[in-house]
Biotite code that builds the C-alpha atoms (Angstrom):
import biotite.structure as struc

atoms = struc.array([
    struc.Atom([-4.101, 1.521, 0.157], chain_id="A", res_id=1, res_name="UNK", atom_name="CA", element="C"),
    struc.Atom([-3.933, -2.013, 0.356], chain_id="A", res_id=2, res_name="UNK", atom_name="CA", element="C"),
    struc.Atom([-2.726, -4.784, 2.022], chain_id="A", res_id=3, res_name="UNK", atom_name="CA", element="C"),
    struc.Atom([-0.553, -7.962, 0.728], chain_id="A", res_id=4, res_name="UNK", atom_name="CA", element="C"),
    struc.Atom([-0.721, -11.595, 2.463], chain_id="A", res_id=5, res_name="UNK", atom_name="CA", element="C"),
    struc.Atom([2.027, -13.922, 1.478], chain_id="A", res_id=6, res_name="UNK", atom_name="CA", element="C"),
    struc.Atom([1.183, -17.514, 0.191], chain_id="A", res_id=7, res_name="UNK", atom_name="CA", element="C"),
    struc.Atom([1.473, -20.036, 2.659], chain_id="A", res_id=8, res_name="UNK", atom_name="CA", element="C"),
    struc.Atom([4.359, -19.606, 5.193], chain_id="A", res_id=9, res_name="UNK", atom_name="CA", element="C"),
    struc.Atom([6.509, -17.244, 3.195], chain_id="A", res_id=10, res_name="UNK", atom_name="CA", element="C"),
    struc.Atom([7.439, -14.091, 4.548], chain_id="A", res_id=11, res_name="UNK", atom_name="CA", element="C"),
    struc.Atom([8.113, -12.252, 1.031], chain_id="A", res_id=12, res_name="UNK", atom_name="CA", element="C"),
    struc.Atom([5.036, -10.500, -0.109], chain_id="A", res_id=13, res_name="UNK", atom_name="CA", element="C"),
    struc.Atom([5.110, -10.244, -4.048], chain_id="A", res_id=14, res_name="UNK", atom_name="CA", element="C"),
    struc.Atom([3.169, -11.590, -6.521], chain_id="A", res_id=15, res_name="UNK", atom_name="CA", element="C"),
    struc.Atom([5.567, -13.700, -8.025], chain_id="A", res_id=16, res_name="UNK", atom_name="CA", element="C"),
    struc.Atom([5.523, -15.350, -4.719], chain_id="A", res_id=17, res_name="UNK", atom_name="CA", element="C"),
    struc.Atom([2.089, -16.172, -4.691], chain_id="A", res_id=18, res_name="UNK", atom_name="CA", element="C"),
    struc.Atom([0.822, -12.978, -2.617], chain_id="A", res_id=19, res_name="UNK", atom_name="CA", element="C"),
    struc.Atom([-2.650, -11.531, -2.814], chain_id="A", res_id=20, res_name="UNK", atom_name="CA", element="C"),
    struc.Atom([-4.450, -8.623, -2.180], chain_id="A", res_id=21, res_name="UNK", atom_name="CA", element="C"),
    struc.Atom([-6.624, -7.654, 0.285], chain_id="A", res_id=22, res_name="UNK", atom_name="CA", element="C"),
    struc.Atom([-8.368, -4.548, 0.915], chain_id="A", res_id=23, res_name="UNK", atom_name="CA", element="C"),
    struc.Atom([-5.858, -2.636, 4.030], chain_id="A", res_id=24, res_name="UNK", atom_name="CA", element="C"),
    struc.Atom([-9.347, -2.885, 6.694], chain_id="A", res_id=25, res_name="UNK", atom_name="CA", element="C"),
    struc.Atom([-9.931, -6.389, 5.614], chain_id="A", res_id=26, res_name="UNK", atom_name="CA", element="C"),
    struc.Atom([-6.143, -7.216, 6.208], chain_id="A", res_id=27, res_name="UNK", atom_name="CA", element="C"),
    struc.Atom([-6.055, -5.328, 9.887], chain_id="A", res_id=28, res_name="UNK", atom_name="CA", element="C"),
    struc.Atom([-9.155, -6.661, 11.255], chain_id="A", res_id=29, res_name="UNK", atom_name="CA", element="C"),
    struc.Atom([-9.375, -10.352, 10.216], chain_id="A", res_id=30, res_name="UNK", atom_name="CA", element="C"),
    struc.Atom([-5.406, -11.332, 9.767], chain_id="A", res_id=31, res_name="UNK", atom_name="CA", element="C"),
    struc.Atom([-4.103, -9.104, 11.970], chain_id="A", res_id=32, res_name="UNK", atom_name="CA", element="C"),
    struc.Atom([-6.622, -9.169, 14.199], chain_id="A", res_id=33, res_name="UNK", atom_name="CA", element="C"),
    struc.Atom([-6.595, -6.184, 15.377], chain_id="A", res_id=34, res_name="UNK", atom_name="CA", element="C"),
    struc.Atom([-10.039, -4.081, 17.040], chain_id="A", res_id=35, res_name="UNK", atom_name="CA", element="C"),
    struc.Atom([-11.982, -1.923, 14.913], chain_id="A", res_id=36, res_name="UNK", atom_name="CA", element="C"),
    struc.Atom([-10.733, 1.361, 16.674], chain_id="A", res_id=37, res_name="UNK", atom_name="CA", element="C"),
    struc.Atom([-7.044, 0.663, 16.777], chain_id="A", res_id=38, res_name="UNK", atom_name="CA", element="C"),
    struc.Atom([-7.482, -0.680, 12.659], chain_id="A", res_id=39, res_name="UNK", atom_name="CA", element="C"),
    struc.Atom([-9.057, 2.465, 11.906], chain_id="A", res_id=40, res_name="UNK", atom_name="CA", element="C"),
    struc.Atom([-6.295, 4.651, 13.143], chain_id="A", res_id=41, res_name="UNK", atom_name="CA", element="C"),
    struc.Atom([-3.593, 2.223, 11.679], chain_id="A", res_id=42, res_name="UNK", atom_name="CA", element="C"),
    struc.Atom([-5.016, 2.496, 8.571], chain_id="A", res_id=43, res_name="UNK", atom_name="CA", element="C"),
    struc.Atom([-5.186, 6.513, 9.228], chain_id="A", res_id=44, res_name="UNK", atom_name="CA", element="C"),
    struc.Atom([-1.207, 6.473, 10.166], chain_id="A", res_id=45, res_name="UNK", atom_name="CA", element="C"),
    struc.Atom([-0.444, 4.463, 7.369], chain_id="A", res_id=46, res_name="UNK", atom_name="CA", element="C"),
    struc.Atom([-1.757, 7.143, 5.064], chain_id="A", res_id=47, res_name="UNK", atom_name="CA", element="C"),
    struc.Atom([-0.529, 10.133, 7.165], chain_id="A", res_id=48, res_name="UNK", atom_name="CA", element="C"),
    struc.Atom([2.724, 8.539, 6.768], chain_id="A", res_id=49, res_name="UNK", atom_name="CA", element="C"),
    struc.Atom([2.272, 8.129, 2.698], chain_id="A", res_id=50, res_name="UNK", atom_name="CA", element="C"),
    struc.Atom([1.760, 11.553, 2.232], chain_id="A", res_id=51, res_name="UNK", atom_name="CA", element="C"),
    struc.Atom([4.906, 12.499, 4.627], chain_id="A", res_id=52, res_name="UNK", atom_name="CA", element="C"),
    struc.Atom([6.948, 10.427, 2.501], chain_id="A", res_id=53, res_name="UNK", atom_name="CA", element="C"),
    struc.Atom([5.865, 11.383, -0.735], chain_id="A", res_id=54, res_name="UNK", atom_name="CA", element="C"),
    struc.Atom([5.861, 15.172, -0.110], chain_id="A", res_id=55, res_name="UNK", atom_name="CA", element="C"),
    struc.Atom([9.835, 14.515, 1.255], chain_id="A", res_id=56, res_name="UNK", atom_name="CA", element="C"),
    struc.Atom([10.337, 12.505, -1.868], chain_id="A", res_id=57, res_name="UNK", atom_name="CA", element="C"),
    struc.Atom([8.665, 14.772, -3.912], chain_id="A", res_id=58, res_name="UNK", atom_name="CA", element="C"),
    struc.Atom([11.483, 16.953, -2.800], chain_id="A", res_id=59, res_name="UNK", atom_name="CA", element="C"),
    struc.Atom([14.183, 15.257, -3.519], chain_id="A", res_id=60, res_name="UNK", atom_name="CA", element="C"),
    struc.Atom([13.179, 13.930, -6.926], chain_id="A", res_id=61, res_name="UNK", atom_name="CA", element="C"),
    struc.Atom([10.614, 16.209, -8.277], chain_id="A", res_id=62, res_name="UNK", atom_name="CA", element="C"),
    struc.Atom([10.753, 14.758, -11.474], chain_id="A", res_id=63, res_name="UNK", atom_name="CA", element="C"),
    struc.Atom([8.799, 11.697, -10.213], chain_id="A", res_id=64, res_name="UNK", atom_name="CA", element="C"),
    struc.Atom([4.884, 12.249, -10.057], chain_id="A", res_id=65, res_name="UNK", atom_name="CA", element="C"),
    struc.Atom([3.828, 8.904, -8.430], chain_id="A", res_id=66, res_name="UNK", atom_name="CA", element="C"),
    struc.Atom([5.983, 7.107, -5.805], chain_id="A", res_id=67, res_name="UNK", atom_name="CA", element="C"),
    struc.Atom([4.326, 3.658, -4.347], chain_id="A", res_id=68, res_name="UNK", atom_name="CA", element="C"),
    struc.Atom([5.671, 3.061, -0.562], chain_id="A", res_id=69, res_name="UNK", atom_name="CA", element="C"),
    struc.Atom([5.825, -0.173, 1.437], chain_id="A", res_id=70, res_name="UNK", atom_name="CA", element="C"),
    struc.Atom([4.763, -0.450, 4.563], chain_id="A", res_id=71, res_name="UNK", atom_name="CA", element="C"),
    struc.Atom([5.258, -2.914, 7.221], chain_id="A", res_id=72, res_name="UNK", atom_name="CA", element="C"),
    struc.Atom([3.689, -3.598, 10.473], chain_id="A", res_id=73, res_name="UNK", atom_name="CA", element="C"),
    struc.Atom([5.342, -5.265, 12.939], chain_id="A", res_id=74, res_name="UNK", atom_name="CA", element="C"),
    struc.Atom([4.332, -7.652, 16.250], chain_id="A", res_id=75, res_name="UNK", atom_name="CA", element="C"),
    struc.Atom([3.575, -4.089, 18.373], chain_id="A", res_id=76, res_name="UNK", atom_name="CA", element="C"),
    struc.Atom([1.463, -2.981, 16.261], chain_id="A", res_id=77, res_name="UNK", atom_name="CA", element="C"),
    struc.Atom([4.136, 0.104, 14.998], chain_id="A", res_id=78, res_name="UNK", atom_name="CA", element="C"),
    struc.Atom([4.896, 0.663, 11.288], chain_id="A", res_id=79, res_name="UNK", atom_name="CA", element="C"),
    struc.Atom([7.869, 0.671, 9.078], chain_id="A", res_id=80, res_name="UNK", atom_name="CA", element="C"),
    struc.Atom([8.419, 1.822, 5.491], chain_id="A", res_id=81, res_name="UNK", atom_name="CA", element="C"),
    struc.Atom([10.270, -0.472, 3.870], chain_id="A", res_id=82, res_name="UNK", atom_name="CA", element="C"),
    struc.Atom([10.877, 1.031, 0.396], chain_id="A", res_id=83, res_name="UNK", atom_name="CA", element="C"),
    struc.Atom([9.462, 4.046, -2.071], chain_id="A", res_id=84, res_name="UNK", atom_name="CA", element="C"),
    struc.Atom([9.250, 2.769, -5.383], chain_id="A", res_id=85, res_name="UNK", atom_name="CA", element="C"),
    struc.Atom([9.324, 5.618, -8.684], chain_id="A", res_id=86, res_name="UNK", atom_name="CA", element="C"),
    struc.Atom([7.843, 2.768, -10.893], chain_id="A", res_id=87, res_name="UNK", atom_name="CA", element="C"),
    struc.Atom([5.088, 1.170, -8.827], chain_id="A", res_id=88, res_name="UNK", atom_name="CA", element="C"),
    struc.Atom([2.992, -2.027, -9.703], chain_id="A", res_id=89, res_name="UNK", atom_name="CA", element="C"),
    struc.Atom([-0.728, -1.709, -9.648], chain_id="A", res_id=90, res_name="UNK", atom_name="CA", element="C"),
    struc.Atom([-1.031, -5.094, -10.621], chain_id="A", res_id=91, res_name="UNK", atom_name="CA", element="C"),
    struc.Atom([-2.048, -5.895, -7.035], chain_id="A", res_id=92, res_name="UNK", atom_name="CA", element="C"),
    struc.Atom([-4.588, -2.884, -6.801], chain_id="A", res_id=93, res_name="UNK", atom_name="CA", element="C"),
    struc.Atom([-6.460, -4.851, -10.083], chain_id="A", res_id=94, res_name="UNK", atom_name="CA", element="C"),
    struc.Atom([-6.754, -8.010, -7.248], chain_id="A", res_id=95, res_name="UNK", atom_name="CA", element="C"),
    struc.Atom([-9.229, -6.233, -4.962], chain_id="A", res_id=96, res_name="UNK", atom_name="CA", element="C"),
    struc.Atom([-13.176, -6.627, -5.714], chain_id="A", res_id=97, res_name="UNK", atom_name="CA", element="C"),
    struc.Atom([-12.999, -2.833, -5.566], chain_id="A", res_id=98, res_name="UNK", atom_name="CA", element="C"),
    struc.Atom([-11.663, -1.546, -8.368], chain_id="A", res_id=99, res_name="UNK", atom_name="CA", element="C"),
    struc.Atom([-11.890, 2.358, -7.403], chain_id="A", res_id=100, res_name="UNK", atom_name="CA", element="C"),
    struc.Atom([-8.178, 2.522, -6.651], chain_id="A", res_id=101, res_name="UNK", atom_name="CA", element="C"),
    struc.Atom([-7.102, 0.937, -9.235], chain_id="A", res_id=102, res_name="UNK", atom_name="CA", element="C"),
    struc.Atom([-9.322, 3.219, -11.979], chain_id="A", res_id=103, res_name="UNK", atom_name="CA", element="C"),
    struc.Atom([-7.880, 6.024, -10.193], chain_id="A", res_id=104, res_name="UNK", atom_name="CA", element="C"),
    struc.Atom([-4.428, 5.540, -10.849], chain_id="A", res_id=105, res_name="UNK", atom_name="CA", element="C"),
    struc.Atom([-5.068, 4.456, -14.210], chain_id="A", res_id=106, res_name="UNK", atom_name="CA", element="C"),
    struc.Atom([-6.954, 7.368, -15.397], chain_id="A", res_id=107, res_name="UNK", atom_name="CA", element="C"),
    struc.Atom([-3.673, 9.699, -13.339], chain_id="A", res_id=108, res_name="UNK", atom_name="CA", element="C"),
    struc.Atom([-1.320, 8.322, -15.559], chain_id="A", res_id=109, res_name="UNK", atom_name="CA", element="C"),
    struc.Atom([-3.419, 8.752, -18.394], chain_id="A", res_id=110, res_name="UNK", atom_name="CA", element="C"),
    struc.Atom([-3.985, 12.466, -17.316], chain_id="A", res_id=111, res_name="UNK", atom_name="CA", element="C"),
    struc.Atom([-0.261, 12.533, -16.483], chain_id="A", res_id=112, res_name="UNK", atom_name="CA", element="C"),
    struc.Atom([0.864, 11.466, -19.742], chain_id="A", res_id=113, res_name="UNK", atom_name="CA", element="C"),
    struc.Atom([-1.596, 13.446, -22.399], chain_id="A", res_id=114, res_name="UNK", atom_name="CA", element="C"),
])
């Protein structure tokens, strides 16, 4: 996971906008602000909430292996999924100093596609 801060004032979060990347911790503690505890299990919902989305898309369209979901977070703290994308970027994942992620989906679509 990952989290996207948008350049400046603007409220659209893209990289043709100017957004970057920050690692999805970084993002909840020190621009959110929010306490260590309450960040952790954020960041824990967030991903329980990945996986319940992909498994129902899964369902739905099982010919797509790799869905990329966007989440929101709003003033109280709750989350929102904005979108599920069948095609997503990892352009943003090769932004963080930690490349891990972004190896990892790299070598699944290379697995996927051999």
């Amino acid at each position: 996971m990952l989290g996207k801060l948008s350049a400046g004032n603007d409220r659209i979060v893209n990289r043709h906008r100017g957004a970057k990347a920050v690692s999805i911790s970084d993002l909840l503690e020190n621009y959110i602000l929010l306490e260590h505890s309450l960040a952790r299990r954020t960041e824990e919902y967030a991903a329980f909430i990945g996986v319940q989305a992909g498994k129902v898309y899964g369902k739905e369209y099982p010919w797509c292996k790799e869905c990329g979901i966007d989440l929101g977070i709003d003033p109280d703290g709750r989350l929102w999924i904005f979108e599920l994308n069948t095609t997503p970027s990892v352009a943003f994942f090769y932004q963080l100093d930690d490349k891990s992620s972004w190896k990892q989906i790299v070598n699944n679509r290379k697995m996927r596609n051999q």
